[in-house]
Structures are given as structure tokens and as C-alpha cells.
N, C-alpha and C positions, 0 to 999 in steps of 0.2 A: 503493500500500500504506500509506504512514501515513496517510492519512486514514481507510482501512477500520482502523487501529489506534486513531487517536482515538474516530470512533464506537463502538469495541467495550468499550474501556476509563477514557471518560471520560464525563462526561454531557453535555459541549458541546465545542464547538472552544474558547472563551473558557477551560473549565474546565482543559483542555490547559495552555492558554496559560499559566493564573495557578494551577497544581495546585493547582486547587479541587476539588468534587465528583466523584470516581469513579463508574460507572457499576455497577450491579446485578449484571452478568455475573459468569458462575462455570464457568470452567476444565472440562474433563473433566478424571479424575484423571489421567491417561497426559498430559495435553497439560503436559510440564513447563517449558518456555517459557514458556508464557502465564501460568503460574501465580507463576513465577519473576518477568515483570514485574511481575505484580499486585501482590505481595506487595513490590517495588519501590516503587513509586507510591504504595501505603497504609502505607507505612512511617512513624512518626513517633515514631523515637526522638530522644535525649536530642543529636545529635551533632550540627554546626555543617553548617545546611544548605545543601546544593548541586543547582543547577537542574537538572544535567547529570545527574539521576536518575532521568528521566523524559522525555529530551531523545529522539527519535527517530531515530535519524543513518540515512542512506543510503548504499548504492554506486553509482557506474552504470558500466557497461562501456564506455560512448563520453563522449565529451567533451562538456560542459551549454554551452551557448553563452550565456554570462551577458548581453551588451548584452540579448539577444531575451528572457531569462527572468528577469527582476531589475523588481521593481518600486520598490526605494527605494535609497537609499544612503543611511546615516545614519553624518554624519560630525561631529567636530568644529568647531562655529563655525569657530574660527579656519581649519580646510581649507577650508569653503564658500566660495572665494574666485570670482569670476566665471566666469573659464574653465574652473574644476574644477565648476562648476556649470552651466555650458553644456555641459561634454561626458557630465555625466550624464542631464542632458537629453537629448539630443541621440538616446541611445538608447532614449529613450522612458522613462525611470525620474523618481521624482521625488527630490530632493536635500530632506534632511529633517535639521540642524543641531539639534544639541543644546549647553548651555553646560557644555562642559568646564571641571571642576576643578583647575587649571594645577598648584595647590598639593598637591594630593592624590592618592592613588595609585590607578592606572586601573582598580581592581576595583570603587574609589569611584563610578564613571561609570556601574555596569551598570545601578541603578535609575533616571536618566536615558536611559538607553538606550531600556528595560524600557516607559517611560512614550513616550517616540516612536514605538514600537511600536506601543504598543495602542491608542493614537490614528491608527495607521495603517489597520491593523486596524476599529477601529469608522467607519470611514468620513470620519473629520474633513479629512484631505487629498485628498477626492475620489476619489481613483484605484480603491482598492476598499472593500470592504464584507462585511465575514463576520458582524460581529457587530451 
């Protein structure tokens, strides 16, 4: 289901990604969900923004079995130590460090984060490839 969300309401998965271009699509008037996110998403008022306005969350009813479903762990340099890096390997994911701001406070790190990402994402550490 979110990815039939993304293509309905964004114009790419990248767009998703980085809330760039919204997609054309227009709501029936009864459908007041759909219209409630839209109106979400093309929001751009004056207020200190937040990612989590467009972020898609899920339920699931059974337990996600993460070694089998995880394709990266993206951890703090200083965690990537050998064995914490062999045991994410190990389940087939790749360990992808970023250089934490020891000094600065951890919200500081999301645009480092944001950036391992999307480099993930575009293909640069092999593993996948969406964009």
C-alpha cells in the first residue's frame, strides 16, 4: 500500500523521498482522507518544517522479521566497529556509517543521515536501485 500511495500522490518515489513535486491527482469530493493528505503534503506555510508530514507509517499484524527485511543499517562511525559490522552483514544488510557530530545535538545528524540515504537509494552502494 504505500507505494500505491506514493505513485498516486507524488510524481516519483525520489519526489516522496525529498517532498519535491506532487502528483496531478484530485481527490473525489467524498474521498476525505485522500484529500486531507493532499492538502498535507502541499502544505507550505510559514511554520518550522517537519519530515514527518508526509512520512507514511504502517501497521502489520504479525511480527516483520528484520535480519530477512533490512537492507542497510546506518549507524554512527564510531558504532561501525568490526563485529557490529560483521553481524550486520552477516544478515545480508549493508553497514553504511555516517560522521557523527559528537559536539552537536542528534537532530543535527538527520541531514547526514538524509544524505546516506539517498545515496543508498540511487544505487551508489550497490545493493539497490530505485532511482
Amino acid at each position: 500500500m504505500p507505494g500505491r500511495l506514493v505513485n498516486l500522490f507524488w510524481s516519483s518515489d525520489e519526489a516522496y523521498f525529498s517532498s519535491g513535486p506532487t502528483s496531478n491527482f484530485v481527490p473525489d469530493v467524498m474521498d476525505f482522507e485522500a484529500k486531507s493528505y493532499q492538502e498535507l503534503i502541499r502544505f507550505n506555510g510559514k511554520g518550522e518544517f517537519d519530515d514527518r508530514a508526509s512520512t507514511i507509517e504502517i501497521q502489520a499484524g504479525q511480527v516483520v522479521a528484520l535480519a530477512q527485511n533490512t537492507l542497510a543499517v546506518i549507524l554512527p562511525e564510531e558504532f561501525a566497529k568490526p563485529q557490529i559490522v560483521k553481524k550486520i552483514e552477516g544478515f545480508g544488510a549493508l553497514a553504511l556509517p555516517y560522521d557523527h557530530l559528537g559536539r552537536g545535538r542528534p537532530n543535527e545528524n538527520v541531514a547526514l543521515i538524509y544524505s546516506v540515504v539517498k545515496a543508498l537509494l540511487r544505487g551508489k552502494h550497490g545493493k539497490v536501485k530505485y532511482w
